[in-house]
N, C-alpha and C positions, 0 to 999 in steps of 0.2 A: 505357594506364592512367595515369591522375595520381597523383603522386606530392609530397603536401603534407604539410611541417612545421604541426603545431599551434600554435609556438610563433606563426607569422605569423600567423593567425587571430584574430578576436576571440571572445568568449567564447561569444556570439549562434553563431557561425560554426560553432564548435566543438561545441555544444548542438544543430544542425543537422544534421552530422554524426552526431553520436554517432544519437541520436533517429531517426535515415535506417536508420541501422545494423544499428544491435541492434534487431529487431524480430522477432514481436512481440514484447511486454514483460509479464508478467502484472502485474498491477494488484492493490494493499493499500487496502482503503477501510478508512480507519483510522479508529475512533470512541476519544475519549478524553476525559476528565472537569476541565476547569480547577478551580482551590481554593476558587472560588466558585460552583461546580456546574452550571458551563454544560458541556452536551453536543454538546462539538464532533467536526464530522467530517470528511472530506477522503481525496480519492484519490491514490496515489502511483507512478507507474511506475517506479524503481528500487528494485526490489525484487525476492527471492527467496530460498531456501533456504541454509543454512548448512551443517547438520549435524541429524542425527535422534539425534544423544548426546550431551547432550538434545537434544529437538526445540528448534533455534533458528533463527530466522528474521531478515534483514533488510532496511529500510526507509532510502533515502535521501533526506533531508528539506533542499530548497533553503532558506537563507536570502536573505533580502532585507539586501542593504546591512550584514550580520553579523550581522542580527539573529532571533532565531530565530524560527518558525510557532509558531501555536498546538499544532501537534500534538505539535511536539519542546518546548514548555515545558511542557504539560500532563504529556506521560511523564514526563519531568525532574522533574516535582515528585510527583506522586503514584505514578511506579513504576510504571503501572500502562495497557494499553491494549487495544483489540478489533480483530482483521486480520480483515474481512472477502473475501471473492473475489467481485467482480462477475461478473452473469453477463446475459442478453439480457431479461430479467423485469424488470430496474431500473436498466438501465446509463444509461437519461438520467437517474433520480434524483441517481444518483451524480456525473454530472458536472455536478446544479446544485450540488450542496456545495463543487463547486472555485471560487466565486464568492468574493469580497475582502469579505467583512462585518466588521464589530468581531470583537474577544474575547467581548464580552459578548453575544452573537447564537450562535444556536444551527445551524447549516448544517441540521442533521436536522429543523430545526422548521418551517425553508426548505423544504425539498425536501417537508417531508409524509409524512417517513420513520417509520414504527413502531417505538417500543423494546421491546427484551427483559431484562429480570433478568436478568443472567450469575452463575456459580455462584461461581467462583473468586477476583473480581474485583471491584470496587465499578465499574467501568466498564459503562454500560449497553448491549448489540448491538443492532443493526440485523435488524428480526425478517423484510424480505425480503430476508436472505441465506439461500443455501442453506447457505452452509458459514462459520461463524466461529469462529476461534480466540482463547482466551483468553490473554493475555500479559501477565508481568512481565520491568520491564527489567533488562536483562541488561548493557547498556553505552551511554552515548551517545558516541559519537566526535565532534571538531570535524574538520572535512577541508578541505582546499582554501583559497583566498582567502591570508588573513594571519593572524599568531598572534591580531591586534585584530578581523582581520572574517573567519573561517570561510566561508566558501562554503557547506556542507552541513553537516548533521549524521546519523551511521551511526548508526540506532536498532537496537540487536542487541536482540532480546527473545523469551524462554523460552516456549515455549508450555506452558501449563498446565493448558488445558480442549479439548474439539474440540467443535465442534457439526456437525452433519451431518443434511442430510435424507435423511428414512427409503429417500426412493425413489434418492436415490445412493449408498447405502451396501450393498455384493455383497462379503461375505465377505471383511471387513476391507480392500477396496479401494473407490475412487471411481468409478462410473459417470464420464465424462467430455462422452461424448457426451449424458447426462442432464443433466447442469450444465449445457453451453451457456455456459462460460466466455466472457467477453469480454478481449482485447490490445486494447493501445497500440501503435500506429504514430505517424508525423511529424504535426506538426500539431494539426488538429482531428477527427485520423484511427482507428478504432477497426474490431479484425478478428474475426471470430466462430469458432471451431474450425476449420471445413473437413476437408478430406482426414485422415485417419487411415488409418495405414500400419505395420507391421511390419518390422524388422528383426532380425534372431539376433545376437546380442553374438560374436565369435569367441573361440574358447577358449584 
């Protein structure tokens, strides 16, 4: 077995790693509103659950060069975003919106994505998710890099609203295998459910 310091590693190296690793990775297609009402969207694999008191959720959003995405200024300024969960119905949609367009270009208008009026939220959904949650933020963190150039930013945000399609929803639980969720793996690599299996928690 190898046995490697990260510190020797470049960051590339390290982001190889990790990405090799941790797998799968569930995925946040995060839709959120700029101040001059462009409907930007974007998929995120560092991301997962916090705490169900309240319900909060987080998303880690890479900078470039310290400078933030569209998705972490957009929350940042208006509060305000939609976590979508990819599933095998639209999952190349969503990975056209990880494309490098302006601010002012709309990724959803790229991809030919459908919008929803959200209830809770001035941010608009993504109408072929099955499952999307409404959110206000709850925290942004700067992480990593330098005090002048952050590496990442930790979007912690309150879920506020749940949307759910009728035919995944069995008595206040998630069909799973009706979703047909889709993971992040390394690369350009993407895994579909698979095997489902049982274990007894021990007492």
């Amino acid at each position: 077995m190898k046995s490697i310091d990260p510190q020797n590693l470049s960051i590339k190296e390290n982001y190889k790693f990790l990405t090799g690793s941790i797998i799968p990775r569930p995925i946040a297609f995060v839709s959120t509103l700029s101040t001059d009402g462009v409907l930007n969207a974007a998929p995120f694999s560092y991301f997962n659950a916090l705490t169900s008191n309240p319900p909060l959720i987080a998303i880690s959003i890479g900078r470039k060069d310290g400078v933030q995405k569209d998705t972490s200024r957009n929350a940042e300024k208006t509060g305000e975003f939609v976590v979508h969960i990819p599933d095998e119905t639209y999952i190349e949609a969503v990975n056209q919106t990880a494309a490098n367009i302006k601010p002012d270009e709309s990724e959803v208008e790229l991809a030919k994505l459908t919008t929803v009026e959200s209830v809770k939220v001035k941010v608009p959904g993504i109408a072929e998710s099955r499952i999307r949650m409404e959110c206000v933020v709850e925290s942004i963190i700067p992480l990593g890099g330098t005090p002048d150039h952050p590496a990442t930013d930790l979007l912690i945000g309150k879920v506020v609203q749940y949307h759910i399609a009728d035919d995944l929803y069995d008595d206040g639980k998630i069909d799973a295998e009706k979703l047909k969720p889709v993971g992040r793996l390394a690369g350009s690599n993407y895994v579909k459910l698979g095997e489902i299996f049982s274990l007894e928690r021990p007492q």
